[in-house]
C-alpha positions in Angstrom: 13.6 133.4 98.8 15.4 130.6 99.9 16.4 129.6 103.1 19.6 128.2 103.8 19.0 125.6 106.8 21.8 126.2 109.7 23.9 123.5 110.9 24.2 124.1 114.4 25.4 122.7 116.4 28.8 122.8 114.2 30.0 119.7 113.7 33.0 118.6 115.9 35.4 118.6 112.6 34.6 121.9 111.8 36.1 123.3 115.3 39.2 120.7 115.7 40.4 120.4 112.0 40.2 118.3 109.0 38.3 115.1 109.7 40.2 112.2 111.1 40.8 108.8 109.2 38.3 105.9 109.7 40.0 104.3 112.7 41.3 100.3 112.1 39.3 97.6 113.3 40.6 97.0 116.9 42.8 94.5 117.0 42.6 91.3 118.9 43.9 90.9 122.3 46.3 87.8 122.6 45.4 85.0 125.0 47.0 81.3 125.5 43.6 80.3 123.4 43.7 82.8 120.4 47.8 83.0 120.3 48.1 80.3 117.6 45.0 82.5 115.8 47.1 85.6 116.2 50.0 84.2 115.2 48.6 83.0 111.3 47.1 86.2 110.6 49.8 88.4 111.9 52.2 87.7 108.7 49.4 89.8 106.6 49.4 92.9 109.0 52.0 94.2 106.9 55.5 95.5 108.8 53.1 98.0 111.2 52.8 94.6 113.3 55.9 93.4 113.7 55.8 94.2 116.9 52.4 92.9 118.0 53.3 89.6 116.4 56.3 89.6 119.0 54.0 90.6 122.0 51.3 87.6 120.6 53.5 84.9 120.6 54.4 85.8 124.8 52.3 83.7 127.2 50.3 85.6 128.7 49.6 85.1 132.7 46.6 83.4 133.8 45.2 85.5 135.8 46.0 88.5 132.8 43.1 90.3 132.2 41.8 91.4 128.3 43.3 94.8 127.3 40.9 97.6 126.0 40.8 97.9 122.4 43.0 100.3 120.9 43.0 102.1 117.4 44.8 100.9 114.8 46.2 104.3 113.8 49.3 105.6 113.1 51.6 104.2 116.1 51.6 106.9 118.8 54.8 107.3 120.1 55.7 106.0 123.7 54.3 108.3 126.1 56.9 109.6 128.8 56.6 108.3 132.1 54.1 111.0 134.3 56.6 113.4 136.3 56.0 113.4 139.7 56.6 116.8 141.7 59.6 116.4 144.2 58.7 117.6 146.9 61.5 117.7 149.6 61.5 115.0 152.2 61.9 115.7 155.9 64.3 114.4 157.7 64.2 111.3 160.0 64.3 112.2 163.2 66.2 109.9 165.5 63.7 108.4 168.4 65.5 108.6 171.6 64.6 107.1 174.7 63.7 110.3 176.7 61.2 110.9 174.4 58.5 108.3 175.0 58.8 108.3 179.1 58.5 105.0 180.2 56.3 103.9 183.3 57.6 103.7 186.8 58.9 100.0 187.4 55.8 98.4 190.1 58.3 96.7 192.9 57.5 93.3 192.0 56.8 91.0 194.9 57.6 87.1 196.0 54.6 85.1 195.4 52.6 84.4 198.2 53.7 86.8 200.4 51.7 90.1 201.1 54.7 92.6 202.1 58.2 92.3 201.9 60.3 91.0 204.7 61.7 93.3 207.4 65.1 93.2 207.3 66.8 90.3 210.3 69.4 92.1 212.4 72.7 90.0 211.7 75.5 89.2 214.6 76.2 87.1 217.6 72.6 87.9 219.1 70.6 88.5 215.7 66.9 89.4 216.4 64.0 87.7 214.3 61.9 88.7 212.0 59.0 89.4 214.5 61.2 92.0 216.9 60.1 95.4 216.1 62.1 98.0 213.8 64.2 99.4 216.5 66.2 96.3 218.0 65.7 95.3 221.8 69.2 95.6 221.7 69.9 99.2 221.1 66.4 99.7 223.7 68.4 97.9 226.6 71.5 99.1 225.4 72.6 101.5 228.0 70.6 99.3 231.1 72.9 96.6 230.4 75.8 98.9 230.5 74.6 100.1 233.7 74.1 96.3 235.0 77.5 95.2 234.2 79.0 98.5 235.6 77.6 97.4 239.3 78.6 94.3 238.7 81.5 94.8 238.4 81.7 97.4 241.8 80.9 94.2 243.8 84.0 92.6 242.9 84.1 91.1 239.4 86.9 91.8 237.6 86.7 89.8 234.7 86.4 91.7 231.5 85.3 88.9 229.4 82.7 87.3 232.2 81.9 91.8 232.3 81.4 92.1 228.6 78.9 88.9 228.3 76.6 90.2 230.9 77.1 93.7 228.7 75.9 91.4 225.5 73.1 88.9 226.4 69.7 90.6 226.8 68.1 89.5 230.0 64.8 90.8 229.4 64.7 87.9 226.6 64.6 85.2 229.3 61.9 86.5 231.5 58.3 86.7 231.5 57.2 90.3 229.9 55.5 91.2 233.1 58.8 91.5 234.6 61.0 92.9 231.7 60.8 95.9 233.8 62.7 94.6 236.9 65.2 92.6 234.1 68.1 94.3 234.8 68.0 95.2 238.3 70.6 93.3 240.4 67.9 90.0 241.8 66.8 87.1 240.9 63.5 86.4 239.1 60.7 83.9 239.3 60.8 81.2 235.7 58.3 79.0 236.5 57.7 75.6 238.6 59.3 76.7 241.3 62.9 77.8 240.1 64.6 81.2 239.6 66.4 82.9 237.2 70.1 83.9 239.5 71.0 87.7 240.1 73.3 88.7 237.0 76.3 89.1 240.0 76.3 85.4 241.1 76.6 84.6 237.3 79.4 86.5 236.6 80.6 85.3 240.1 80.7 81.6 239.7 81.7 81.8 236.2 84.7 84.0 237.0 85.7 81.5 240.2 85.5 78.8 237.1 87.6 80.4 234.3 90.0 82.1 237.1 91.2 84.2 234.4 92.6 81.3 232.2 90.9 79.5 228.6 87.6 77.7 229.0 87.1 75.1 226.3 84.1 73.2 227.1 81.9 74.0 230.3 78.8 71.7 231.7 75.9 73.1 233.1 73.5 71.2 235.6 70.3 73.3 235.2 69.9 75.5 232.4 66.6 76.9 233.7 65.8 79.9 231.2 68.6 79.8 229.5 70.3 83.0 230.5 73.3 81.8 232.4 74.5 79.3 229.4 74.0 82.4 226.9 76.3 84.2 229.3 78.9 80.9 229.0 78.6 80.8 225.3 80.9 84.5 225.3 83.7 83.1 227.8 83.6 79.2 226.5 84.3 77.4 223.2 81.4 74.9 224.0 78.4 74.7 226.5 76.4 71.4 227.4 73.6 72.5 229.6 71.2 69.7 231.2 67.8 70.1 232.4 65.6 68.0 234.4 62.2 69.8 234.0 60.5 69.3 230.5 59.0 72.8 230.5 62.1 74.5 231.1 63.9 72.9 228.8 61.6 73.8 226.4 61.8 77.0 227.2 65.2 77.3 227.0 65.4 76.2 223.7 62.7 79.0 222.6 63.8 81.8 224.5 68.0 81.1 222.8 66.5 80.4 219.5 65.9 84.1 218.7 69.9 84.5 219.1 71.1 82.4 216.8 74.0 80.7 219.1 76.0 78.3 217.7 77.9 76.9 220.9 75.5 76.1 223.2 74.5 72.2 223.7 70.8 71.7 225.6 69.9 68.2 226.9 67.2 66.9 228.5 68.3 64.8 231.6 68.9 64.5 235.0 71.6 67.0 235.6 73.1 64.9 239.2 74.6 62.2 236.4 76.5 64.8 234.4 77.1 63.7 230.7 79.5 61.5 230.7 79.6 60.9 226.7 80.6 64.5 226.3 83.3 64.6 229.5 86.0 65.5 230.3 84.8 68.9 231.2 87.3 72.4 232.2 84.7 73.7 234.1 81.7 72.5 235.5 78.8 75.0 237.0 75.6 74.2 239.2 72.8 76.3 239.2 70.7 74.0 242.5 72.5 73.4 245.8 73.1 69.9 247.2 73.8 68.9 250.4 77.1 67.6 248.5 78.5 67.7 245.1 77.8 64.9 242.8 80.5 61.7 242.8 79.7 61.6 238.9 80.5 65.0 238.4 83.7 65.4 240.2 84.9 62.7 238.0 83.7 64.2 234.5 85.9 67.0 235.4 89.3 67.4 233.3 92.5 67.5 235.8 93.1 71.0 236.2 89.4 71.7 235.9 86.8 73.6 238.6 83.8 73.3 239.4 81.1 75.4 241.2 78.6 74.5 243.2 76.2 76.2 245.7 76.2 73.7 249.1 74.2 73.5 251.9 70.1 73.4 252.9 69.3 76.6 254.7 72.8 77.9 255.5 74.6 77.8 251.7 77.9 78.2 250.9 79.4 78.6 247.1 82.2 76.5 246.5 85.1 75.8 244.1 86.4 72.5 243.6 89.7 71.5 241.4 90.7 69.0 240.1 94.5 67.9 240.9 94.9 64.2 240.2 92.8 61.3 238.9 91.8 60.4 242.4 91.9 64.2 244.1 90.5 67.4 244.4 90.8 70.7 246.6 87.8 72.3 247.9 87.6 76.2 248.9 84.6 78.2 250.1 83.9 81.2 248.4 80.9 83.4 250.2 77.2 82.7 251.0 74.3 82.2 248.5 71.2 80.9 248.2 70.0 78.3 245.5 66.6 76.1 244.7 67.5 73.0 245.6 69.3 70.3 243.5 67.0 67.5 242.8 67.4 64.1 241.6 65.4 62.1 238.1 63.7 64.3 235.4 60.0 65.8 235.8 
């Protein structure tokens, strides 16, 4: 019997269909070396390459790269471009500030400096930098008050000479070891052997000067501290103040720094001269007694001017002096006092 031998596995053609044609000898890929080639041979492809002859005559790119070889059948047609799913977009959302928070701002600071500044108290008496957060001012406030209140229940009636004893701080132009005793009614100890006068005599003798009316420009002999020609700065348009003693002038010029007053004059001299470059003066004060008053002084006073002086050695007497012609003045006592006494040169 004989045996029939099986094929198996089928061959491919029996499953799919009829077998397929011997596929074409793959054609050559065009290149800028092989495109004259290409173009000689393409005439004999018959009309199924009219179109390759087209594409082989393009210049291709440099950097194109050899296409796979492709069969030479019957000329697929084009295949549609792959459809891509839609898929619904999502909206933009709109990016709003609030919704990234931003960091806090760090307080950016001067360079070189640690801290920021306190804050400097503004006015007629501004405080520095260095006074502490509540102001010396508003502390003493209400003893001031008080001061100039008994003040004026001795006598003084002069609401101007009243509201500059209520405005300059005393306590300022003593020693801290006294600030406590600053605004009692007495005088205080400075330094080399001079005082600091009883806030009365001061509004005293600059009330016998003004006598109510205008003081322009006023001369001191013996700024001391520097409290009395802070007190004339309120009632005057300008102050020249004169001292004899290095130290004190010194210190006067620190302790009215701190107040920022623009009307006040210091010099360094001996106060018995006067200042002559800066004369005539309407009123003229002394803060030392003499046995008499100056020659050069009674004549740097404008006519109609006064001046004030304590006079005397053990027994003194305050006196007011005015000016009534070029060549005279009229003297009047006023009421006992007692001064350091007036001295002559500088020290």
């Amino acid at each position: 019997m004989k045996k029939e031998r099986s094929n198996f596995p089928l061959p491919l053609s029996s499953v799919t269909g009829p077998a397929r044609k011997p596929a074409e000898p793959a054609r050559v890929v065009a290149t800028p070396q092989t495109a004259t080639q290409n173009a000689r041979t393409a005439g004999q492809a018959g009309p199924a390459r009219a179109s390759y002859q087209q594409e082989a005559t393009v210049r291709a790119p440099a950097y194109a790269q050899p296409a796979a070889p492709r069969a030479a059948a019957a000329v697929q047609p084009p295949r549609a471009a792959p459809r891509v799913a839609a898929f619904p977009q999502a909206a933009p959302v709109p990016l709003r500030g609030a919704a990234f928070p931003q960091p806090a701002p760090v307080p950016q600071r001067a360079p070189g400096f640690g801290a920021p500044a306190a804050p400097v108290r503004q006015g007629a008496f501004a405080q520095s930098a260095t006074v502490a957060p509540r102001s010396d001012l508003q502390a003493t406030e209400a003893l001031r008050r008080a001061m100039a209140a008994g003040v004026a229940r001795r006598g003084v009636k002069d609401h101007k000479v009243l509201a500059a004893l209520e405005a300059v701080p005393r306590h300022m132009f003593i020693e801290p070891a006294l600030s406590a005793q600053a605004y009692i009614d007495a005088s205080l100890p400075i330094g080399h052997n001079q005082t600091i006068s009883q806030p009365y005599i001061v509004a005293r003798m600059i009330e016998a000067m003004g006598e109510g009316g205008t003081l322009g420009k006023v001369l001191e002999i013996g700024t001391g501290c520097g409290y009395q020609a802070a007190v004339l700065s309120c009632v005057a348009g300008e102050v020249y103040s004169i001292e004899r003693i290095k130290p004190l002038h010194e210190l006067a010029k620190t302790n009215l720094r701190p107040l920022r007053i623009s009307n006040i004059r210091l010099q360094y001299g001996d106060g018995m001269l006067g200042l002559p470059q800066a004369a005539p003066f309407d009123g003229i004060i002394l803060a030392a007694a003499g046995l008499e008053v100056p020659r050069a002084l009674l004549e740097q006073l404008a006519i109609g001017g006064r001046l004030v002086a304590p006079v005397g050695a053990q027994n003194q007497q305050l006196q007011r002096i005015t000016r009534i012609g070029p060549h005279e003045w009229a003297s009047e006592t006023l009421e006992s006092c007692h001064f350091v006494p007036l001295r002559p040169g500088l020290a």
